[in-house]
N, C-alpha and C positions, 0 to 999 in steps of 0.2 A: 695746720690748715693751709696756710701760703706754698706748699711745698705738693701737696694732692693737690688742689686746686690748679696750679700751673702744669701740674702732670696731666690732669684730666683735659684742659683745655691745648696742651701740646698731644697726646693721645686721638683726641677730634679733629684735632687738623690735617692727624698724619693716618688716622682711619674712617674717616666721613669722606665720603666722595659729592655726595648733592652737597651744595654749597647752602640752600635754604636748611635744612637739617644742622648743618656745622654749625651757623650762625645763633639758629635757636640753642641748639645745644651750647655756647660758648656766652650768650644770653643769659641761661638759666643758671650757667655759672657765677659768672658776675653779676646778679641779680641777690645769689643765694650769699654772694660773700656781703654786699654792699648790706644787706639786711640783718646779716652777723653781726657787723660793725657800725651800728647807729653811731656812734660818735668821730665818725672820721670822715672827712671829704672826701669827694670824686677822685680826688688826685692826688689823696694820700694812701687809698686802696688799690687803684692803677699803680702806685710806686712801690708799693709793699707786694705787691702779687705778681710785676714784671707785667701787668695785662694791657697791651697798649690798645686794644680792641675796646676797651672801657667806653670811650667815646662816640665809638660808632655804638651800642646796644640802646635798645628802643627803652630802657629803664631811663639810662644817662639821658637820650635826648629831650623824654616825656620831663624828666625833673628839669632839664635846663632850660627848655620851653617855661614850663609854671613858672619859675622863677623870674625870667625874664617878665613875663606878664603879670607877673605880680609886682614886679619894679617899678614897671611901665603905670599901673592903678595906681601905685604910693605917690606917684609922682603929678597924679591928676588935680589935686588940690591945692598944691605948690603953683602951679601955674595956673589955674584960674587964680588965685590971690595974686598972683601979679601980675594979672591983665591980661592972659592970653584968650580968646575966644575959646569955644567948643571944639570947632571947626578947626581953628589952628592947632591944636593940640592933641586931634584926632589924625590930622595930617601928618606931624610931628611923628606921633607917638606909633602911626599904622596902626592904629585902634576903628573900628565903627564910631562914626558919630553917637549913637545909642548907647555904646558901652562908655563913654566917656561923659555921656550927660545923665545916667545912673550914678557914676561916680563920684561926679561932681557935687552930686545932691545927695548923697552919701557926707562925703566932705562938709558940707555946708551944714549939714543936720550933726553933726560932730560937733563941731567949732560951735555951734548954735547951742547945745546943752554943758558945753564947758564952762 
């Protein structure tokens, strides 16, 4: 699989000419491998496959976004327990105030049935 897969993706470089074409095509590639191997990181697929493009495809950045914002919510509760305002921790976090006082109350309603 590592071995077509880098073929296919060296093949599109060297016969794709539109660059939005390449990109999606070298996309679908490392989309199609990253979903083969549920159990392996971003950056144990990019090292097994030679695909340093990993990083730039819209798969890789959609999940590193979620992640990052799903950090960023884990982390909203922690700070309001220890004192941080809404406001601050919206500032902090580069969240909307809105999304931060959902969370909060999320948070709150947790700890309250524990």
């Amino acid at each position: 699989m590592g071995q077509k897969a880098r073929a296919l993706v060296q093949q599109a470089k060297q016969q794709l000419t539109e660059e939005a074409v390449k990109r999606n095509f070298i996309d679908l590639v490392e989309t199609i491998l990253v979903y083969k191997l549920p159990g392996k990181t971003w950056e144990e697929v990019k090292a097994m496959f030679g695909l340093e493009e990993l990083k730039q495809t819209r798969v890789y950045q959609d999940g590193y976004q979620e992640g990052q914002q799903a950090a960023k919510l884990e982390l909203i509760g922690g700070l309001v327990k220890e004192g941080l305002s809404i406001e601050q921790i919206a500032r902090v976090l580069q969240l909307p105030v809105e999304v931060v006082q959902q969370e909060a109350q999320k948070a709150a309603s947790t700890s309250d049935n524990s």
